[in-house]
ROBATI-421455 format. One line per field, with one value per residue (C-alpha): residue number from 1; residue in three letters; y, x, z. Coordinates in nm, 3 decimals, always signed. Layout:
% ROBATI-421455
nr = [NUM,...] .
rest = [ALA,...] .
py = [Y,...] .
px = [X,...] .
pz = [Z,...] .
END
This chain:
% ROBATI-421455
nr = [1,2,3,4,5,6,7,8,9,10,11,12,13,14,15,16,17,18,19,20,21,22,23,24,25,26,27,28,29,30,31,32,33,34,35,36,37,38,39,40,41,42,43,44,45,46,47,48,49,50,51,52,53,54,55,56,57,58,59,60,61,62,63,64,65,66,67,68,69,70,71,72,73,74,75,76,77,78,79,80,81,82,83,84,85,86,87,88,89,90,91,92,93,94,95,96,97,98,99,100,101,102,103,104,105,106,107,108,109,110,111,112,113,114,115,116,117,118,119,120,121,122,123,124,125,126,127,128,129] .
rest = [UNK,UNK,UNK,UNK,UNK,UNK,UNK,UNK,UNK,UNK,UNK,UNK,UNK,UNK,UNK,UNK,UNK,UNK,UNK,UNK,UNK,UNK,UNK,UNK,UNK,UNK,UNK,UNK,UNK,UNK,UNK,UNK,UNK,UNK,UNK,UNK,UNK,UNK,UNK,UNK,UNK,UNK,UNK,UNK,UNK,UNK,UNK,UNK,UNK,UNK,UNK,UNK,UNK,UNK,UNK,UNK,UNK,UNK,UNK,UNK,UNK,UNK,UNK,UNK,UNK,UNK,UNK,UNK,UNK,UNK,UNK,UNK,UNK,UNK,UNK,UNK,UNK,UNK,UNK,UNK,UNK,UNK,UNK,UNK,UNK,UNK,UNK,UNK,UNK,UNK,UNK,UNK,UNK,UNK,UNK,UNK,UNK,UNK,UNK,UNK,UNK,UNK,UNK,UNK,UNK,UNK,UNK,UNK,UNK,UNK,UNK,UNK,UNK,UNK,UNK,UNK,UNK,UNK,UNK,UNK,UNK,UNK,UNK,UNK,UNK,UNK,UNK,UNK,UNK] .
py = [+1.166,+0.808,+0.488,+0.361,-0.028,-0.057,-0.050,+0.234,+0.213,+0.491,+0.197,+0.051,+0.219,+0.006,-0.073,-0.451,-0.621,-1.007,-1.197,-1.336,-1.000,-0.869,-1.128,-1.068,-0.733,-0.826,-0.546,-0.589,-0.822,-0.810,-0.615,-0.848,-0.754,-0.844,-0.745,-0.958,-0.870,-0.928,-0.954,-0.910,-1.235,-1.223,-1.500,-1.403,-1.389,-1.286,-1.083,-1.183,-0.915,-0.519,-0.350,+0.057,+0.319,+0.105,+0.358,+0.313,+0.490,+0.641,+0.830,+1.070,+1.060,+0.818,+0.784,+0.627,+0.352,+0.144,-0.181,-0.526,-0.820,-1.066,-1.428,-1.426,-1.493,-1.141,-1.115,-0.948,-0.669,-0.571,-0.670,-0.372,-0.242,+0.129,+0.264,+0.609,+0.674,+0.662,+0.863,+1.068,+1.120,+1.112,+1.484,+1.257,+1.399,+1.210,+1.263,+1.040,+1.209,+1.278,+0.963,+1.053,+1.040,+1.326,+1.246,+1.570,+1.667,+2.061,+2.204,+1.887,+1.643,+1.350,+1.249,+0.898,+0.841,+0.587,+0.478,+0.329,+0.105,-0.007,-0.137,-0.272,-0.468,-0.580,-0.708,-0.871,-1.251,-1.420,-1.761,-1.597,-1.628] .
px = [-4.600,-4.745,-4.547,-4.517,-4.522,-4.483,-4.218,-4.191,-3.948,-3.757,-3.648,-3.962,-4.176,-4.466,-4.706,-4.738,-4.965,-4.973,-5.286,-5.362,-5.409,-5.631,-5.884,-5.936,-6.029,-6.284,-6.201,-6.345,-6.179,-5.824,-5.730,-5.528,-5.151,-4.861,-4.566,-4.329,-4.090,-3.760,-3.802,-3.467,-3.363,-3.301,-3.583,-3.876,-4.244,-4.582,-4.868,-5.171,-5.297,-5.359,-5.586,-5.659,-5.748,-5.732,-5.785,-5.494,-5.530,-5.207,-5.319,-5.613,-5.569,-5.682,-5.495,-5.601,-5.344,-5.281,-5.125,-4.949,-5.102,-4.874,-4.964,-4.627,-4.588,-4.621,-4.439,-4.678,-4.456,-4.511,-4.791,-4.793,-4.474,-4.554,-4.348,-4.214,-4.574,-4.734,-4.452,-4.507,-4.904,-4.853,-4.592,-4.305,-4.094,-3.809,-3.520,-3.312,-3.085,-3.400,-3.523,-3.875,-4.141,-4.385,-4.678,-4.883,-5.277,-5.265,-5.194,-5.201,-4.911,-4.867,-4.505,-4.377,-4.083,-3.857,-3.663,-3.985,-4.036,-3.671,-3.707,-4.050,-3.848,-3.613,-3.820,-4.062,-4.108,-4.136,-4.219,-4.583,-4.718] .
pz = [+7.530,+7.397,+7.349,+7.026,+6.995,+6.616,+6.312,+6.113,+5.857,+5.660,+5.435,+5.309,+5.048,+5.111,+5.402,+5.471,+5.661,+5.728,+5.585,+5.948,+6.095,+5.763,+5.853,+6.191,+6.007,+5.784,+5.528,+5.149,+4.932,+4.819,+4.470,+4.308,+4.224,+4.032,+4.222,+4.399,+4.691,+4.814,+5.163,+5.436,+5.441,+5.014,+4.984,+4.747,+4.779,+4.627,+4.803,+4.870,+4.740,+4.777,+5.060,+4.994,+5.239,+5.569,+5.823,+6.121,+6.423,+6.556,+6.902,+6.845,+6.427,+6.160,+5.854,+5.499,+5.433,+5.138,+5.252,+5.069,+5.175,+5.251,+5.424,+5.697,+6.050,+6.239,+6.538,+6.743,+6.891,+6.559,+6.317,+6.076,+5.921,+5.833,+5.540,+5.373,+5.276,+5.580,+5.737,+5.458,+5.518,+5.887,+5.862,+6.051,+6.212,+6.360,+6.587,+6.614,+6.891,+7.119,+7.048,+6.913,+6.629,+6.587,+6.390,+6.220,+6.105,+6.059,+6.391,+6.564,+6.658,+6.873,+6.964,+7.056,+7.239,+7.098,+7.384,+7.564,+7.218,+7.215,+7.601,+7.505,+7.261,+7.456,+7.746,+7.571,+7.684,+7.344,+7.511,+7.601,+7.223] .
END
């Protein structure tokens, strides 16, 4: 079993990735966009752009990601947030009760257990950035 230190969520049905961390990157230039999104906190805001088939590694597998490019502060716990689509490409499984994820390619799966993240979380020193 692998520990996860990311945020997947069920909520979002985009992928979003801070400008900051796309640079360090160096991936092709942006496609330009037109949406705008209303983030948590109610307020507003306008992408950078669009990034297509970004390959993340989860584990052993790579999967093609389409992400929003949006210039924010990342906390660096958590510098992607992974929505329904990946979730969706990635076969997720989740349960909640045994507190894991289990990612899928054909006859393949990796599982994360949830419980290490959530202590991860709450034991990170956020002085240290």
């Amino acid at each position: 079993m692998e520990v996860c230190h990311s945020l997947a969520d069920l909520g979002a049905s985009i992928n979003l990735i801070p400008l900051s961390i796309l640079k360090k990157l160096s991936l092709p230039e942006l496609t330009p966009t037109q949406i705008t999104l209303e983030l948590a906190d109610r307020s507003i805001t306008r992408p950078k752009g669009v990034t297509e088939d970004v390959f993340v590694k989860v584990g052993k597998f790579h999967f093609p990601t389409d992400f929003v490019v949006v210039d924010f502060d990342a906390d660096p716990r958590v510098p992607l947030i992974l929505g329904m689509s990946f979730l969706r490409t990635g076969r997720a499984l989740i349960d909640v009760y045994g507190e894991e994820i289990t990612l899928k390619v054909n006859d393949e799966s990796i599982t994360f257990n949830l419980n290490q993240t959530m202590k991860y979380s709450l034991t990170y020193d956020d002085t240290s950035v």
